[in-house]
mmJSON file of the N, C-alpha and C atoms, coordinates in Angstrom:
{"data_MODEL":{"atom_site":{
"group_PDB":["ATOM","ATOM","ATOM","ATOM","ATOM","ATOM","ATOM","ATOM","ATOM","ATOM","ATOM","ATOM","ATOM","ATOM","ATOM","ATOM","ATOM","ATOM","ATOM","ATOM","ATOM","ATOM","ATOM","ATOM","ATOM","ATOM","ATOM","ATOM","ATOM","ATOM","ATOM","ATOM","ATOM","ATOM","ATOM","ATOM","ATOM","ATOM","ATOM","ATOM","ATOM","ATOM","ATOM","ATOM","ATOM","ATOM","ATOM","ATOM","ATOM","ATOM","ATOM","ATOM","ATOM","ATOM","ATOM","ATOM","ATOM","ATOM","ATOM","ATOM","ATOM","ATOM","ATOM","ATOM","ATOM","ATOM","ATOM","ATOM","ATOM","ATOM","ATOM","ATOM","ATOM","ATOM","ATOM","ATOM","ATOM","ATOM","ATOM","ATOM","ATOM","ATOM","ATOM","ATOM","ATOM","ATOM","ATOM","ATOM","ATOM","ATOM","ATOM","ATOM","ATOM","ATOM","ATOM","ATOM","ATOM","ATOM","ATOM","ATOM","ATOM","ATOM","ATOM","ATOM","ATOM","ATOM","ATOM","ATOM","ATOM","ATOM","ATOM","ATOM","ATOM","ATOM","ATOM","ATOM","ATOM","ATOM","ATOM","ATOM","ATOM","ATOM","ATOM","ATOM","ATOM","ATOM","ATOM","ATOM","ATOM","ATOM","ATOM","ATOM","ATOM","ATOM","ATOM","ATOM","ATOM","ATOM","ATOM","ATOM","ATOM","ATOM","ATOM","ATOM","ATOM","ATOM","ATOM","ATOM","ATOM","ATOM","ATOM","ATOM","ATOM","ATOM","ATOM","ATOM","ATOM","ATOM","ATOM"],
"id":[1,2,3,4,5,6,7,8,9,10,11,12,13,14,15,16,17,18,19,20,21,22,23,24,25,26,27,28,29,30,31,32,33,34,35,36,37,38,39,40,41,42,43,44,45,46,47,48,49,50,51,52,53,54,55,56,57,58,59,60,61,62,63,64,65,66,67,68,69,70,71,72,73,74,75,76,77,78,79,80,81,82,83,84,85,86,87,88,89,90,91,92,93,94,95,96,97,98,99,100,101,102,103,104,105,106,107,108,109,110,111,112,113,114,115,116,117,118,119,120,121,122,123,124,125,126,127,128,129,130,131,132,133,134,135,136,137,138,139,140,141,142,143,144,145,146,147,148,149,150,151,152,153,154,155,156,157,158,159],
"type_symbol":["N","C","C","N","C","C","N","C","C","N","C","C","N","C","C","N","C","C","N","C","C","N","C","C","N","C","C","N","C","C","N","C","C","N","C","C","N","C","C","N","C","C","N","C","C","N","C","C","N","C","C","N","C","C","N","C","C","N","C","C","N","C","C","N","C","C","N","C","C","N","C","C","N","C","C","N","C","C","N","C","C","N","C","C","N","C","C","N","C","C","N","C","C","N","C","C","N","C","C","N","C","C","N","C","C","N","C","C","N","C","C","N","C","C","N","C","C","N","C","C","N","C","C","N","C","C","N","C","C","N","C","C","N","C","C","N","C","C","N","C","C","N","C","C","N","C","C","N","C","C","N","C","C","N","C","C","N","C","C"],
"label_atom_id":["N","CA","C","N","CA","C","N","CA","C","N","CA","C","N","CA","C","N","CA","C","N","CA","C","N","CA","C","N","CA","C","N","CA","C","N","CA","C","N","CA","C","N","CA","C","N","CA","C","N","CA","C","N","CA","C","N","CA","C","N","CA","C","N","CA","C","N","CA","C","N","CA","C","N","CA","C","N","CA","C","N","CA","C","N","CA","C","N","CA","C","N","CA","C","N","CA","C","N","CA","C","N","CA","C","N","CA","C","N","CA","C","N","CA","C","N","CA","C","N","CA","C","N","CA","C","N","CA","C","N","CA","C","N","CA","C","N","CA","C","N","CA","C","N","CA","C","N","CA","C","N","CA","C","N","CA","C","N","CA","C","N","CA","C","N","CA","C","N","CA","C","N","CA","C","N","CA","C","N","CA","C","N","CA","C"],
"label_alt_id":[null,null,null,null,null,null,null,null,null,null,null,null,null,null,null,null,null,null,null,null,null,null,null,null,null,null,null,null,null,null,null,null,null,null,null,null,null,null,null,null,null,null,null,null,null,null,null,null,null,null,null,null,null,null,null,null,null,null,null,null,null,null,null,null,null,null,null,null,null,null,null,null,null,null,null,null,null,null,null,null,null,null,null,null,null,null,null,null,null,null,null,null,null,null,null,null,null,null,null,null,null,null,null,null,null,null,null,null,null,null,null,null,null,null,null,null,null,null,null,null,null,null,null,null,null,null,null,null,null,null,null,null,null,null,null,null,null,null,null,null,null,null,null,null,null,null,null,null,null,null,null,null,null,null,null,null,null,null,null],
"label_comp_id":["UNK","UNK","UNK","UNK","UNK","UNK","UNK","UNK","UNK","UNK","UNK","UNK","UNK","UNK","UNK","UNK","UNK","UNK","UNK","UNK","UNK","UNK","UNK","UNK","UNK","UNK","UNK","UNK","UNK","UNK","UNK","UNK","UNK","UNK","UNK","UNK","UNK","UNK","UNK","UNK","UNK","UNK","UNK","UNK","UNK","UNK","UNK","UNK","UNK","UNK","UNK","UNK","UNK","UNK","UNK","UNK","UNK","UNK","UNK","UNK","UNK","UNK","UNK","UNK","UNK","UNK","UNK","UNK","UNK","UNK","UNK","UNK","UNK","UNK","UNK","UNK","UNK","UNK","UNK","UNK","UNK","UNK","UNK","UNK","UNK","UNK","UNK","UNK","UNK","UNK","UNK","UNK","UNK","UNK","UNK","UNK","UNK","UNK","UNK","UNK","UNK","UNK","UNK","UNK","UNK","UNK","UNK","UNK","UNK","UNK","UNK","UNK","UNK","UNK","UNK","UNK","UNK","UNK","UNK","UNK","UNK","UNK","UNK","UNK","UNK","UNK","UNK","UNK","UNK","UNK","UNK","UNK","UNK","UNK","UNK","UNK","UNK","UNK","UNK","UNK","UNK","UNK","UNK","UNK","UNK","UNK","UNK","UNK","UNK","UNK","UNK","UNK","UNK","UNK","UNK","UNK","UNK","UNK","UNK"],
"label_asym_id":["A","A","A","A","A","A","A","A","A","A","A","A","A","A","A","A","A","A","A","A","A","A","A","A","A","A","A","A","A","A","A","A","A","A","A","A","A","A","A","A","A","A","A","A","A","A","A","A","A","A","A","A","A","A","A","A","A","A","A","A","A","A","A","A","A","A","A","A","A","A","A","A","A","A","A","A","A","A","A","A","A","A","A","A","A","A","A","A","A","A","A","A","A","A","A","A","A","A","A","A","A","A","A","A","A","A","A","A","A","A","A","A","A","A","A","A","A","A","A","A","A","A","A","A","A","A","A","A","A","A","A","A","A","A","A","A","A","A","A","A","A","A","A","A","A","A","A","A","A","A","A","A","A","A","A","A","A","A","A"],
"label_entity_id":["1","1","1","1","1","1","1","1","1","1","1","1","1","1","1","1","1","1","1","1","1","1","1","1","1","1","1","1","1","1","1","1","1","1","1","1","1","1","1","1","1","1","1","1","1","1","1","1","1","1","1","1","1","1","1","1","1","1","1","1","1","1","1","1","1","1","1","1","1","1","1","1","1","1","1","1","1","1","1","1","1","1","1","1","1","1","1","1","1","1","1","1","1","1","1","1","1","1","1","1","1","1","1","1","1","1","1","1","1","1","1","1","1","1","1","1","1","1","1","1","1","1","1","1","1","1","1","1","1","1","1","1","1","1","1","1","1","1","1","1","1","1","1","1","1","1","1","1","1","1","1","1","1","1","1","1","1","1","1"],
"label_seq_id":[1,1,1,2,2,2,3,3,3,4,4,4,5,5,5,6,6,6,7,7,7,8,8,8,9,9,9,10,10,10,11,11,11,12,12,12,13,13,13,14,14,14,15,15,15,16,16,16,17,17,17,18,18,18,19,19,19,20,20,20,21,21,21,22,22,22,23,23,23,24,24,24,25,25,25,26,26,26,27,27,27,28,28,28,29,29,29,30,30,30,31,31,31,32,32,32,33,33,33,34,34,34,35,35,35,36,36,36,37,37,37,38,38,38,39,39,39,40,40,40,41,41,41,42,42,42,43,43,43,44,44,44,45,45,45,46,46,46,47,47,47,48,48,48,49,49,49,50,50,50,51,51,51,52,52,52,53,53,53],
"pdbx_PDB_ins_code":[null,null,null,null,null,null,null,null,null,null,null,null,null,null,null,null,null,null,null,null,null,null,null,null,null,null,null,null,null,null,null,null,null,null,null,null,null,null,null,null,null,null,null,null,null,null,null,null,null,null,null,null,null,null,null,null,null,null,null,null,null,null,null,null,null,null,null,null,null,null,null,null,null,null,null,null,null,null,null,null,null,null,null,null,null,null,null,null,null,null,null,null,null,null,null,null,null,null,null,null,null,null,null,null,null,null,null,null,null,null,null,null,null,null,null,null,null,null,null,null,null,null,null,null,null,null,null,null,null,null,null,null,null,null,null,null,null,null,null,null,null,null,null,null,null,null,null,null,null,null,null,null,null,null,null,null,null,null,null],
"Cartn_x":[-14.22,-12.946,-13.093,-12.692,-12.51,-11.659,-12.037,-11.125,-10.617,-9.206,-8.538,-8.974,-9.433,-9.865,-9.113,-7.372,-6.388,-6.049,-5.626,-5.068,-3.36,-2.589,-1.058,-0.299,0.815,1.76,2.799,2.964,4.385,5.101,6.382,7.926,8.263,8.465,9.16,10.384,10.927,12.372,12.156,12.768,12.375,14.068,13.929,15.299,14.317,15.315,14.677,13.478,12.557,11.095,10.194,10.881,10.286,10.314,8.772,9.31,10.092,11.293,11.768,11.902,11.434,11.264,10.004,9.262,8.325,8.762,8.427,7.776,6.658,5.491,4.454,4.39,3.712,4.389,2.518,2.171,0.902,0.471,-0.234,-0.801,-0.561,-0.996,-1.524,-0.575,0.446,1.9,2.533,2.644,3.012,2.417,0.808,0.147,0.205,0.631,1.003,-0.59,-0.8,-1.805,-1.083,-1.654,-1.301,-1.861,-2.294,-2.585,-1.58,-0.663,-0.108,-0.597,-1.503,-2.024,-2.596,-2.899,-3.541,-2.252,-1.111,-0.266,0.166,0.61,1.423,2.448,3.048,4.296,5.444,5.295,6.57,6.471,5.448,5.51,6.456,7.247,8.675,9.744,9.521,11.445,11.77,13.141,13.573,13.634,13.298,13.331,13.671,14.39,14.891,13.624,13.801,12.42,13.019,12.844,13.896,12.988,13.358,12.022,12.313,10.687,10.894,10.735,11.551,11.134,9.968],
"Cartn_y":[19.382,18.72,17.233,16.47,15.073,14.412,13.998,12.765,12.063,11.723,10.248,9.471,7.919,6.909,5.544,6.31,5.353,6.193,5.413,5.564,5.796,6.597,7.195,5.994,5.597,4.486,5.128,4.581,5.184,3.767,4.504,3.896,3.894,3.13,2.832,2.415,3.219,2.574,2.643,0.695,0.208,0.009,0.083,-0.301,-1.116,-2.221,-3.102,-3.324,-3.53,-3.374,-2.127,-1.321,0.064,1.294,1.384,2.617,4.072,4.335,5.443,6.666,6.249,7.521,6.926,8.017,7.619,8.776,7.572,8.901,8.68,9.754,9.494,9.869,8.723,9.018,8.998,9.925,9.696,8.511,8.014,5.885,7.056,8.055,8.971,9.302,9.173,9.266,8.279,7.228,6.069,4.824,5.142,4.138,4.212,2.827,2.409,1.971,2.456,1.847,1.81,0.838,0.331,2.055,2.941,3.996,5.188,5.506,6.844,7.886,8.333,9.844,9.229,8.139,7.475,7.27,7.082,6.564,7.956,7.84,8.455,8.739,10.65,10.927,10.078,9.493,8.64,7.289,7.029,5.598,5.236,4.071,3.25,3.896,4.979,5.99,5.335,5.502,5.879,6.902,6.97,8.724,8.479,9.617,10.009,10.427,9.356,10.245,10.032,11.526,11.911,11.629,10.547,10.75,11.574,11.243,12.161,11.603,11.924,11.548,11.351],
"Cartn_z":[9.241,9.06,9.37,8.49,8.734,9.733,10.543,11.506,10.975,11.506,11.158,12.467,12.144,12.812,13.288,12.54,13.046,13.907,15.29,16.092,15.738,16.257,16.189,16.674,16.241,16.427,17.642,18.582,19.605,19.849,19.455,19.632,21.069,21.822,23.171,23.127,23.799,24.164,25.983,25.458,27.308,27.636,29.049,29.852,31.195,30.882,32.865,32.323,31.071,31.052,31.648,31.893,31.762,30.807,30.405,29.775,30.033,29.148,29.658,28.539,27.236,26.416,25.053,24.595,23.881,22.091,21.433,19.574,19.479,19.025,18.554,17.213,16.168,14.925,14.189,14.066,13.154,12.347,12.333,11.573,9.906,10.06,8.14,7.851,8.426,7.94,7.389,7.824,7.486,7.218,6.598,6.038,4.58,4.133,2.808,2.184,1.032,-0.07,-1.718,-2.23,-3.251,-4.388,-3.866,-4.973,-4.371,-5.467,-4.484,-4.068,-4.026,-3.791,-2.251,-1.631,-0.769,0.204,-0.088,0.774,1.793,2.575,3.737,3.368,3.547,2.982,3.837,4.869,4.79,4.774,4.096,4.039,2.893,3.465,3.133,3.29,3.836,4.094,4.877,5.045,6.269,7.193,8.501,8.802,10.562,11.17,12.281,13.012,14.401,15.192,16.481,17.394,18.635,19.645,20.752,21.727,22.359,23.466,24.547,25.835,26.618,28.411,28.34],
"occupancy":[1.0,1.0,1.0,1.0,1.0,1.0,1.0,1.0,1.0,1.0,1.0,1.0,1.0,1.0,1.0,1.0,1.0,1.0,1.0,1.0,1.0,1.0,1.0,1.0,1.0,1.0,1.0,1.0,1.0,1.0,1.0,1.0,1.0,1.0,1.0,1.0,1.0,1.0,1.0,1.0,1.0,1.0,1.0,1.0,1.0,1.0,1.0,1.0,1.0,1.0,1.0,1.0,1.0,1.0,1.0,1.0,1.0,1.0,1.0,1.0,1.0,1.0,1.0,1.0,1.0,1.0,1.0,1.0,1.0,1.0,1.0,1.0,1.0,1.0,1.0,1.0,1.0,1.0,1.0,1.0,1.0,1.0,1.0,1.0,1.0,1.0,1.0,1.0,1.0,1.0,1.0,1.0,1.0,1.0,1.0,1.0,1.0,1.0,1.0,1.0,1.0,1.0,1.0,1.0,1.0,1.0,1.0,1.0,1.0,1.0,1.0,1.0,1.0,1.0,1.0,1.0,1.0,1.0,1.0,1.0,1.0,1.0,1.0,1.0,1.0,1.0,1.0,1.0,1.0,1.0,1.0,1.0,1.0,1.0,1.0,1.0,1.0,1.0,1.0,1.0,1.0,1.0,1.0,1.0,1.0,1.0,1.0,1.0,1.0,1.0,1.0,1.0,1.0,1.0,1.0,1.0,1.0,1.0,1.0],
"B_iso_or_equiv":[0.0,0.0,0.0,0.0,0.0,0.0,0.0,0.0,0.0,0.0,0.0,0.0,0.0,0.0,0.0,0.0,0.0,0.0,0.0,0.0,0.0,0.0,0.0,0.0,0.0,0.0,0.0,0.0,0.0,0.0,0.0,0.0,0.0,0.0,0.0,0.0,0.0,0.0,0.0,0.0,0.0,0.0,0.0,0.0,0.0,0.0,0.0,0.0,0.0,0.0,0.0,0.0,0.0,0.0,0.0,0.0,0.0,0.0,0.0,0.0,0.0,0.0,0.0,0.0,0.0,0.0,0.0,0.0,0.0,0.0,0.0,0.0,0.0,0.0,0.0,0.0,0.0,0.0,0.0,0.0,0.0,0.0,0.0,0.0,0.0,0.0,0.0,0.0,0.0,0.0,0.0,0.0,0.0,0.0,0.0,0.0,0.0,0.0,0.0,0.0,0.0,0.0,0.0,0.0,0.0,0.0,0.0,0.0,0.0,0.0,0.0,0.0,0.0,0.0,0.0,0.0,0.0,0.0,0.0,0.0,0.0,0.0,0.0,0.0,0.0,0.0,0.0,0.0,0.0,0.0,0.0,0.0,0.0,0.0,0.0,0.0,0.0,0.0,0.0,0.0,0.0,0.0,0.0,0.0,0.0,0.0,0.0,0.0,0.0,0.0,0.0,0.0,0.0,0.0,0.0,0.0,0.0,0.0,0.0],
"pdbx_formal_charge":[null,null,null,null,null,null,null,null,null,null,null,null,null,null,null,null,null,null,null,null,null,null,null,null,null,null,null,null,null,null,null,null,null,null,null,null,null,null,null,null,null,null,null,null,null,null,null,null,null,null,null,null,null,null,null,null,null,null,null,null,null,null,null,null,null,null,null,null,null,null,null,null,null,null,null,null,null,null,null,null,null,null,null,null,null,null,null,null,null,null,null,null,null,null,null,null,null,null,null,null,null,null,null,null,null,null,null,null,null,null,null,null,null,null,null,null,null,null,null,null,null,null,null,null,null,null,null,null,null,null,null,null,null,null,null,null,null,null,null,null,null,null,null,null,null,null,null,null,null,null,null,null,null,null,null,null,null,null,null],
"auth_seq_id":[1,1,1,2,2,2,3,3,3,4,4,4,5,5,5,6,6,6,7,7,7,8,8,8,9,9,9,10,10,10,11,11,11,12,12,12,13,13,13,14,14,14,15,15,15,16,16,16,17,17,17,18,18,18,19,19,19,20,20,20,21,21,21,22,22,22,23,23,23,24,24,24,25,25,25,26,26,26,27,27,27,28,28,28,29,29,29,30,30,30,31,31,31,32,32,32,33,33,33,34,34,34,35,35,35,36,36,36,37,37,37,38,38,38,39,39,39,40,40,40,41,41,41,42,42,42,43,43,43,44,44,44,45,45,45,46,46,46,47,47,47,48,48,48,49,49,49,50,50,50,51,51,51,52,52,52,53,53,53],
"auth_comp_id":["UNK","UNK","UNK","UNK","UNK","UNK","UNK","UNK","UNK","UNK","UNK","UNK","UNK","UNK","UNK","UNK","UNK","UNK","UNK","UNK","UNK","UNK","UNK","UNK","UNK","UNK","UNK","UNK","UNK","UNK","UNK","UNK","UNK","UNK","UNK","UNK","UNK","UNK","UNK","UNK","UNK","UNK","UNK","UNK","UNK","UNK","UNK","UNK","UNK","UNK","UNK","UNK","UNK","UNK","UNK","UNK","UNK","UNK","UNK","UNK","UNK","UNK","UNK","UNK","UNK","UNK","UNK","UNK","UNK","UNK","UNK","UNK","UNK","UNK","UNK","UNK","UNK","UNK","UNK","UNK","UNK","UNK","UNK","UNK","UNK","UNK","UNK","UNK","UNK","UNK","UNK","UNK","UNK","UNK","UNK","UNK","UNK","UNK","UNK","UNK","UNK","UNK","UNK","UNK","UNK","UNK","UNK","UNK","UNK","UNK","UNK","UNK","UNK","UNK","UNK","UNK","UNK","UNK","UNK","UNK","UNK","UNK","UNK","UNK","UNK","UNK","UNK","UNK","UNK","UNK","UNK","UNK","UNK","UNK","UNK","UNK","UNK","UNK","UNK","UNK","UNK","UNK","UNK","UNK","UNK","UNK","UNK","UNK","UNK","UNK","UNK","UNK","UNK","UNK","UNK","UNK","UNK","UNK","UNK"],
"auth_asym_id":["A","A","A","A","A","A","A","A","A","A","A","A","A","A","A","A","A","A","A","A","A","A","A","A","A","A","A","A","A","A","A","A","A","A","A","A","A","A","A","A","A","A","A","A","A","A","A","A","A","A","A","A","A","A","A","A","A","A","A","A","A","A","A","A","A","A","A","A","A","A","A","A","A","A","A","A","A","A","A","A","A","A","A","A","A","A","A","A","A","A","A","A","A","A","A","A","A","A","A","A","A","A","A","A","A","A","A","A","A","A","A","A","A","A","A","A","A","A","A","A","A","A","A","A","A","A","A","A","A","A","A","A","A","A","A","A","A","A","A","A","A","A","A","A","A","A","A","A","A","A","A","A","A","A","A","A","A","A","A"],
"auth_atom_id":["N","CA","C","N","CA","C","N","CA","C","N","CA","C","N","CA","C","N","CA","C","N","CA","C","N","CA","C","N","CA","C","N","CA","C","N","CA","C","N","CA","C","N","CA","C","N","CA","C","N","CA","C","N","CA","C","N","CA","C","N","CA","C","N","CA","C","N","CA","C","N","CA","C","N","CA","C","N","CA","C","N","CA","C","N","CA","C","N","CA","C","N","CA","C","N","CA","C","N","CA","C","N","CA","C","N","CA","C","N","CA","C","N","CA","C","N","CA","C","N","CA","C","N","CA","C","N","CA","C","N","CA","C","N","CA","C","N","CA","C","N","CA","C","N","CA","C","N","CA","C","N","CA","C","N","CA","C","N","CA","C","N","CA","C","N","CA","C","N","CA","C","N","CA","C","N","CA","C","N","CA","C","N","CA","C"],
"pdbx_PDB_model_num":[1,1,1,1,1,1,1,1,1,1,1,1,1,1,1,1,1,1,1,1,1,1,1,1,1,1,1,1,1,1,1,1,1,1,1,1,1,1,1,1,1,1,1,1,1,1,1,1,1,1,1,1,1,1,1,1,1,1,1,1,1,1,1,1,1,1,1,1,1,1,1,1,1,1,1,1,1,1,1,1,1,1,1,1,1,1,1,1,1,1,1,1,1,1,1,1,1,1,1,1,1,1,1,1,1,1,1,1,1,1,1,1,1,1,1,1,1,1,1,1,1,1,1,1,1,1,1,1,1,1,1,1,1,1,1,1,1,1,1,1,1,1,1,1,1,1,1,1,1,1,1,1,1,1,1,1,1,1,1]
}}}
């Protein structure tokens, strides 16, 4: 099985400059290339992501 070699993107939501909830959103999800079969099913949506403590 092949590795992905991008590292996963996480969303912070800070209060006071602390973190207090995280998303981890896969980079192969949302990496855009100019060929479609190459792009990430959500690359350019919009989409709902729920953190977590």
């Amino acid at each position: 099985q092949p590795q992905n070699t991008v590292p996963d993107v996480f969303i912070w939501m800070l209060s006071s400059n602390k973190r207090v909830a995280y998303a981890r959103v896969p980079a192969k999800d949302i990496l855009y290339s100019t060929a479609n079969e190459q792009r990430g099913k959500d690359c350019g949506k919009i989409k709902t992501h729920f953190l977590k403590v």
